[in-house]
N, C-alpha and C positions, 0 to 999 in steps of 0.2 A: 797930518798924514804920518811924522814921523811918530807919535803916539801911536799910531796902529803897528808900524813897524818892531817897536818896544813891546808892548803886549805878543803879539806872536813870537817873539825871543823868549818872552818869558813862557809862554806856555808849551813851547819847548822843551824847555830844560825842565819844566816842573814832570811832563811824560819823561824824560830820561830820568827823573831821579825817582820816580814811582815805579820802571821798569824793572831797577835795578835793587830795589826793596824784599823783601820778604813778604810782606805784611797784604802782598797783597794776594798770594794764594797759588795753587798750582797753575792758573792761565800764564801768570809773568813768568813764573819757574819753567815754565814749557816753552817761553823762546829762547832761552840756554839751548835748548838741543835739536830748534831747528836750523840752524847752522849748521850739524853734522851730515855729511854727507849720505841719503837713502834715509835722511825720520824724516817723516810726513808729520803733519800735524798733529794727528792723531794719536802716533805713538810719542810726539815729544809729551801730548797730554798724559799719555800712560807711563812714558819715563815720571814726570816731575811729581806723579803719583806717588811711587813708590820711595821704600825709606833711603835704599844704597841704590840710586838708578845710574851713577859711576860702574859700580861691580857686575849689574845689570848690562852692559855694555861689554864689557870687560868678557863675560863668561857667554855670552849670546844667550 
């Protein structure tokens, strides 16, 4: 049982370090911005879209 314990730690951390990647495309880039108070998913998918979705924010 502790073997099961081990394994779910690991595949843990391995989703946290995949989250936090590039590589894996605008879906992971669009939970950056649903954090911000009023993005729906939707628009965190159309922020992480775009090239400056910072200055996108920034100017409404």
């Amino acid at each position: 049982m502790g073997t099961e314990g081990g394994a779910a730690s690991d595949s843990e951390t391995e989703s946290e370090q995949d989250a936090g990647g590039d590589s894996e495309g605008p879906e992971v880039d669009a939970l950056r911005f649903t954090d911000i108070k009023g993005v729906g998913e939707k628009t965190a998918e159309s922020l992480a879209a775009l090239d400056d979705a910072e200055g996108a924010l920034r100017t409404g």
